[in-house]
N, C-alpha and C positions, 0 to 999 in steps of 0.2 A: 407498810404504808407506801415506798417507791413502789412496789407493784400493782396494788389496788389505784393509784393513780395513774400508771402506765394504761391498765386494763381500762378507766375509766377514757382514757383519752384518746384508747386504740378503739373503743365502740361507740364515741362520739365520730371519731373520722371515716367511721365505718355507715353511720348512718346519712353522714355530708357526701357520702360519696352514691350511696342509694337518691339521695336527692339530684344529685347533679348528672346521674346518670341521664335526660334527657339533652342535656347541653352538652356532654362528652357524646351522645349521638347527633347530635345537630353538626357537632364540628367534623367527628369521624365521615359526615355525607358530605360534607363542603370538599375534605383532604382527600376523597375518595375523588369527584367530580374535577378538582384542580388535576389531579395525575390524569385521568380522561383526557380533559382540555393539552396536558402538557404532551401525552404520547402523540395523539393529534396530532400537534404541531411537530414531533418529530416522525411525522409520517405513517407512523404507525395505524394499520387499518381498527375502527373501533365502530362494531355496530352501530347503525343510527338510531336503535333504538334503545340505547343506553346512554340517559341525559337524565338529568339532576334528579326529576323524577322518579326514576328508573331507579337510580343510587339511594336515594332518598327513603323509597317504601322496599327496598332490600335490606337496608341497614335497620328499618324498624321492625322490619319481618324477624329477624335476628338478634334485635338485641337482647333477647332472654340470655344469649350466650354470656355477654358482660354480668348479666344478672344473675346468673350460675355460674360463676366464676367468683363473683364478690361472696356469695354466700358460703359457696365449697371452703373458699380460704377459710372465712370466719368460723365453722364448723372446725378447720385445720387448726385453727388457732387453741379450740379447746381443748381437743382433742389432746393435743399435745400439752396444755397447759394438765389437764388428767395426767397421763403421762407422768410427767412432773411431783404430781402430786402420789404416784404411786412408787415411785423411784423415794420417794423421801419417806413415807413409811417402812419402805423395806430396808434403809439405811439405818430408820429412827431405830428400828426390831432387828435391826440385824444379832442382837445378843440372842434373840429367842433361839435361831440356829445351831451356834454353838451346846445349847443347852438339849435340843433335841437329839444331836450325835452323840452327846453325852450318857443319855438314856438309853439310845437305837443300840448304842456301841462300848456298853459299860463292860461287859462283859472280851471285849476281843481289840484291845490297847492299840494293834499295830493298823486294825482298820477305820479305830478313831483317829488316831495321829493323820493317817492320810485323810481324812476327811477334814479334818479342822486344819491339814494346809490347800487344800483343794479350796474351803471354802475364805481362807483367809486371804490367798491370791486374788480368787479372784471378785472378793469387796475388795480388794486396795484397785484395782483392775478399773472395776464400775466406779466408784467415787474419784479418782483422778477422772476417768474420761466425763463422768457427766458434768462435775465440777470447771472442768477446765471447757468442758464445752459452752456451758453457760456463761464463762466468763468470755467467753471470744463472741458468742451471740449477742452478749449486751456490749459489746466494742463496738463488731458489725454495724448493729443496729444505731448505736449513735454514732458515728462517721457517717453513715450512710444517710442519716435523716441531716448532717450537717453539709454534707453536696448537695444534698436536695434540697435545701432551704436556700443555700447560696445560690444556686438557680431559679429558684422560685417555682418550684414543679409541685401543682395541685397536688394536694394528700401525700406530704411528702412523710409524715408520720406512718401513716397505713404501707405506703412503697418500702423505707427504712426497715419496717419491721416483718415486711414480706420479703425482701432478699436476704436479708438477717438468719430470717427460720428456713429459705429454701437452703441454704447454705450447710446447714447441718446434713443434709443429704448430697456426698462426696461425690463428684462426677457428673452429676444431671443438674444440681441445683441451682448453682451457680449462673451458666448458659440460658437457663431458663428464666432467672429473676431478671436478667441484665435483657434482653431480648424484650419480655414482654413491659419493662419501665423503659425503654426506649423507647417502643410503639406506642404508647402513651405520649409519652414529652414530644411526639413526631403529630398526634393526635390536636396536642391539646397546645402549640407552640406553632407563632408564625416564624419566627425564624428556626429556620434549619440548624442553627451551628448552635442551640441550645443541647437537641437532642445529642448530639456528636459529640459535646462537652461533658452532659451527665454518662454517656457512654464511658467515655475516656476515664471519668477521674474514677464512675464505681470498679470498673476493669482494673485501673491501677491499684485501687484501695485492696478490694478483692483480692488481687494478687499476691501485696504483702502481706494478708491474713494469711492466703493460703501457705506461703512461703517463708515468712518471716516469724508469726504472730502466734500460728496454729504448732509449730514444733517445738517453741517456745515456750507457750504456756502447757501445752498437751503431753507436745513429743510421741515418739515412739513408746504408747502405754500398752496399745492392745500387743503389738510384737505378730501384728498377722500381713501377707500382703494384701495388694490390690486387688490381686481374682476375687480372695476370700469376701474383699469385703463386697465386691459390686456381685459375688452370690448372695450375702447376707443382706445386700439393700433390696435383689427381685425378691428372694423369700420373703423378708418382711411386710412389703410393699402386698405381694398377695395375701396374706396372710392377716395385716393389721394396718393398710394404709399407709398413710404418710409417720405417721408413731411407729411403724413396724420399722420403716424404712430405716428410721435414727437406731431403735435400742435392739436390730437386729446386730449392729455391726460390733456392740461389748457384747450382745452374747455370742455371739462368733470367739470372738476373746477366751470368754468362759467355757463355752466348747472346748477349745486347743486346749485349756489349763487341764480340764476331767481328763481327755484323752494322754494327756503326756504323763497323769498319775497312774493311767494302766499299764500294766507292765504287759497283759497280752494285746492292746489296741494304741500302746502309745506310738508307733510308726507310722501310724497315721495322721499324728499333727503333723507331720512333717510335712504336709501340705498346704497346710496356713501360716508356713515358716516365711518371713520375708528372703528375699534372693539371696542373702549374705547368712551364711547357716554356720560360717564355719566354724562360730562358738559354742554351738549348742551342742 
């Protein structure tokens, strides 16, 4: 029920935002023409024939881009909400597994035993990280819709729940969600010191997830480092999108587990080993 009400309230904000997109272009030509006016006055040379006009039918020449942009998310949104939905039948069937190694491998014990810990690894592996990820996603996501309502920033449900989900993607996500809801609140905000303000406090919030929030609930589950994973996030990403980008990084996980149960290729996890090896 919280979710179908979430979903219902993340595609009502989704459609307020399809309407108001000609007033968030009205205002993005006024913030564009004011910075014209302002360079101006500091001397800066600025064609004479770039004036309100000029701003005015460039910005509507352009705003499909806003319009493909709102659309991609919401596309992202499901995409991932699938995702979700495939991650939980493989959890619900995870006994079907065991029962196939069972059959594959009735005959040859020592290559069932490896298989039934290969695959027990790494389901404890997937169900901590997705689990604990979701729980840090719906943290994210309410902190971050509660700055943004204390500021009073248009669609602060749709923003809350977009840096939320970029967030799951380690190293790019974050920079990008914080950047593009700044130029919004810079957009759609006469005063300057609002933007600066939602800047600051999702940075700080942000930061004790990533630092405090994310170790805490997650920790060190996958047990790979940072190369591994920001290869696991381009593969993914080519591969399956913004979805490949998340569940490439526990199969990278699961990768390292296969490889360390072979006795002729296990030397090779030893390059998804975090820098501190010396217990392994």
């Amino acid at each position: 029920m919280p979710v179908t009400t979430s979903l219902t309230g993340l595609n009502v904000e989704l459609s307020h935002i399809f309407k108001g997109i000609p007033a968030i272009v009205h205002q993005l030509t006024n913030r564009l023409h004011d910075l014209s006016l302002s360079l101006k006055d500091a001397g800066i040379v600025i064609p004479d024939h770039i004036d309100k006009t000029f701003i005015s039918n460039w910005v509507n020449k352009h705003n499909d881009i806003i319009i493909n942009f709102v659309s991609a998310f919401g596309l992202n949104i499901w995409d991932i909400i699938l995702t979700m939905f495939y991650l939980f039948f493989l959890l619900y069937y995870r006994d079907l597994i065991p029962h196939f190694y069972a059959h594959k491998f009735k005959n040859n014990k020592s290559r069932l035993k490896v298989a039934e810990d290969r695959f027990n690894k790494s389901l404890t592996l997937i169900r901590s990280y997705i689990y604990g990820l979701a729980l840090i996603t719906l943290i994210s996501a309410i902190l971050n819709y509660l700055i943004l309502m204390a500021f009073g920033l248009k669609f602060g449900l749709f923003f809350a729940v977009f840096l939320a989900l970029l967030n799951l993607i380690p190293f790019v996500g974050n920079p990008i969600g914080l950047v593009i809801i700044s130029i919004f609140a810079i957009i759609t905000n006469d005063n300057m010191l609002i933007p600066l303000f939602i800047f600051l406090a999702l940075f700080v919030i942000n930061f004790l997830q990533d630092d405090v929030i994310r170790p805490w609930i997650v920790g060190d589950k996958l047990k790979i480092n940072a190369f591994t994973v920001f290869i696991a996030i381009i593969i993914g990403g080519m591969i399956w999108g913004v979805s490949g980008m998340i569940l490439f990084i526990p199969i990278a996980g699961v990768i390292k587990i296969i490889l360390e149960s072979m006795e002729k290729h296990g030397i090779y996890a030893i390059f998804g080993y975090p820098h501190n090896i010396g217990h392994y």
